[in-house]
C-alpha positions in Angstrom: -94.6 -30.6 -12.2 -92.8 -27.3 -12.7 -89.5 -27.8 -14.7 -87.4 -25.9 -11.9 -89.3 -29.0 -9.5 -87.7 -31.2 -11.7 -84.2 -30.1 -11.9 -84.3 -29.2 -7.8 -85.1 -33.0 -7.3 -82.8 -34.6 -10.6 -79.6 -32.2 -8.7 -81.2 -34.2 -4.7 -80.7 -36.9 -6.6 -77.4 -36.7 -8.4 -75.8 -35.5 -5.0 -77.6 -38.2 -2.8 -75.6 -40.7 -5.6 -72.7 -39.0 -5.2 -72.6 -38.7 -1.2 -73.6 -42.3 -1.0 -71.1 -43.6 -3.7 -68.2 -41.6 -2.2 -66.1 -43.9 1.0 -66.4 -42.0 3.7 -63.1 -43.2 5.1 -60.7 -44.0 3.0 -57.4 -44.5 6.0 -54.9 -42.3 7.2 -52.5 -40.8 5.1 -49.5 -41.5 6.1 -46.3 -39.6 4.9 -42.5 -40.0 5.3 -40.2 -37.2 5.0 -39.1 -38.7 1.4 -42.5 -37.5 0.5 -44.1 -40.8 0.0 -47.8 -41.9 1.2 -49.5 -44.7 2.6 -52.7 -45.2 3.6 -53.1 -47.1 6.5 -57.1 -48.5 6.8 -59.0 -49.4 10.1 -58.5 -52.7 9.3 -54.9 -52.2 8.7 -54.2 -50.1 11.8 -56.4 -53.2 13.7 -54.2 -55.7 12.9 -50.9 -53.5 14.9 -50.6 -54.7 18.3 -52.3 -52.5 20.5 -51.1 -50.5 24.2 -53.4 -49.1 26.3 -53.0 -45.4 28.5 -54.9 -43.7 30.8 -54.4 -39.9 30.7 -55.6 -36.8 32.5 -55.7 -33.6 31.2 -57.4 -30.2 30.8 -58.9 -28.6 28.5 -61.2 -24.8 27.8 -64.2 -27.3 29.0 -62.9 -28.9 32.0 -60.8 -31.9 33.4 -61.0 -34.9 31.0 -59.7 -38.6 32.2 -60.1 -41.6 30.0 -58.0 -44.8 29.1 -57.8 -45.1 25.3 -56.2 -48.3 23.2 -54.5 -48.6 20.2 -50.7 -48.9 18.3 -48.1 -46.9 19.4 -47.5 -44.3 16.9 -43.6 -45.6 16.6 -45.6 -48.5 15.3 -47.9 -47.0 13.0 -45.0 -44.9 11.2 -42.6 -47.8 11.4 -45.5 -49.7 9.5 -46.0 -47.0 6.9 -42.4 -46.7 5.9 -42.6 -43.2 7.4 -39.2 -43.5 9.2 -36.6 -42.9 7.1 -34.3 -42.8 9.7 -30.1 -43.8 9.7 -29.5 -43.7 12.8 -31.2 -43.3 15.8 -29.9 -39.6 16.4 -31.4 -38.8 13.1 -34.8 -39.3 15.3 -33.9 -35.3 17.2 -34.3 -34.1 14.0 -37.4 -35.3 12.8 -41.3 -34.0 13.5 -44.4 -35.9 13.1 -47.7 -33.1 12.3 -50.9 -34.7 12.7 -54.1 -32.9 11.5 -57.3 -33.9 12.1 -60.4 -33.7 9.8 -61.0 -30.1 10.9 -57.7 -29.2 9.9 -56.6 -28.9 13.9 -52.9 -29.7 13.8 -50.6 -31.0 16.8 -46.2 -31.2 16.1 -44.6 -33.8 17.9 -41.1 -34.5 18.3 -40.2 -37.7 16.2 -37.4 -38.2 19.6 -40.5 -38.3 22.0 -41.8 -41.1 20.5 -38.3 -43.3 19.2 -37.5 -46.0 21.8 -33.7 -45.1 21.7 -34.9 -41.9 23.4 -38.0 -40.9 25.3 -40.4 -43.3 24.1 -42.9 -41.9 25.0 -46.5 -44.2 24.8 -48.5 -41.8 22.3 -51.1 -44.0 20.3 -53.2 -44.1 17.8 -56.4 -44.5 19.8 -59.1 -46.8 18.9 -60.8 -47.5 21.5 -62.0 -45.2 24.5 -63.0 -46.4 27.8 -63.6 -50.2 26.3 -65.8 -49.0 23.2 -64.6 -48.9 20.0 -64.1 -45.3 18.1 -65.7 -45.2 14.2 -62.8 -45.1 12.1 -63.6 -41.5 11.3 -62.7 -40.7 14.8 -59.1 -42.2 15.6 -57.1 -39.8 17.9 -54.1 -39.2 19.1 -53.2 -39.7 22.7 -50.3 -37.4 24.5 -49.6 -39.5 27.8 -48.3 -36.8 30.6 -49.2 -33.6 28.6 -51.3 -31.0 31.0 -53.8 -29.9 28.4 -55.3 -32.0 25.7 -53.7 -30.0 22.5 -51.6 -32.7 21.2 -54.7 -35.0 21.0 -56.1 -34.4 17.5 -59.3 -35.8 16.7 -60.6 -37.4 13.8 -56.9 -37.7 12.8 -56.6 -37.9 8.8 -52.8 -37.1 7.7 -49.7 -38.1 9.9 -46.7 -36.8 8.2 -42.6 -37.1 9.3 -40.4 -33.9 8.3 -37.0 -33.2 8.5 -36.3 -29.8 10.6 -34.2 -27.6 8.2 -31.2 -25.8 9.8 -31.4 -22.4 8.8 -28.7 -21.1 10.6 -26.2 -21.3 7.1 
C-alpha cells in the first residue's frame, strides 16, 4: 500500500474513535443569571412531572398542529437552580434565551412563564403526538403564539438574565 493510503485510512480511523468515543448528548445546559450551570440529562429532565399542550401555529412552510409533553419550563429552571429570584416581581425583570443546536435563539419573558404572573404552559417537550423525541431533539413549546419562532429545536443552552436598566 502507498504510504499516503496508509495515513488517509490511520486519520478514518483516529476520527471514527474519536466520533464514536465522544457522547453525543451530554444534557441541557442550564444557566442562572448568577452565572452558574447545570446540566440537566434526559434522564434527569424524565424524572420532572410532565404537562401536555396542543398548539397550532404557522410557520414559512405551512400550518403545523401537534400536542407535545414534557416539564413546564418554570419546572426545569426551578430544578436547575436557575431562578435566582427574591421576590416574585423580580420575575418582570428576568429573560430566559434558549438556543438550539443550530444556534437558532428564542427570548422569553421569565414573567410569562412564573405562576405569580402569566403562567404560561411553555415546556420542555419530549414527546410529540404520543412518540418519544431523541434527546438531541427536545423543544420548546410556545402555547398561543401565532408563528412557531419561540419553539427552538434541538434545544441545548437555557439561560436566565437579568435585563439591565440603561436608562442611568
Amino acid at each position: 500500500m502507498h504510504a499516503g493510503r496508509l495515513s488517509g485510512l490511520a486519520f478514518l480511523a483516529c476520527l471514527a474513535a474519536a466520533s464514536s468515543s465522544a457522547d453525543p448528548n451530554p444534557g441541557i445546559d442550564v444557566i442562572g443569571e448568577s452565572g452558574r450551570s447545570t446540566v440537566l440529562t434526559a434522564s434527569a429532565l424524565a424524572q420532572l412531572p410532565a404537562a401536555e399542550v396542543t398548539v397550532s401555529f404557522e410557520t414559512e412552510h405551512g400550518a403545523q398542529h401537534g400536542s407535545f409533553e414534557g416539564p413546564l419550563l418554570w419546572t426545569v429552571l426551578d430544578h436547575a437552580g436557575a431562578i435566582e429570584t427574591r421576590s416574585p416581581r423580580d420575575a418582570v425583570r428576568r429573560t430566559v434565551l434558549i438556543t438550539g443546536r443550530d444556534g437558532y435563539t428564542a427570548i422569553l419573558a421569565l414573567g410569562e412563564i412564573a405562576p405569580e404572573f402569566e403562567g404560561k404552559r411553555v415546556i420542555l417537550a419530549e414527546r410529540m403526538d404520543g412518540h418519544s423525541l431523541d434527546p438531541d431533539h427536545l423543544r420548546i413549546v410556545v402555547p398561543g403564539d401565532r408563528r412557531g419562532g419561540r419553539s427552538v429545536r434541538d434545544v441545548i443552552r437555557i439561560a436566565v438574565a437579568v435585563a439591565q436598566d440603561r436608562s442611568n
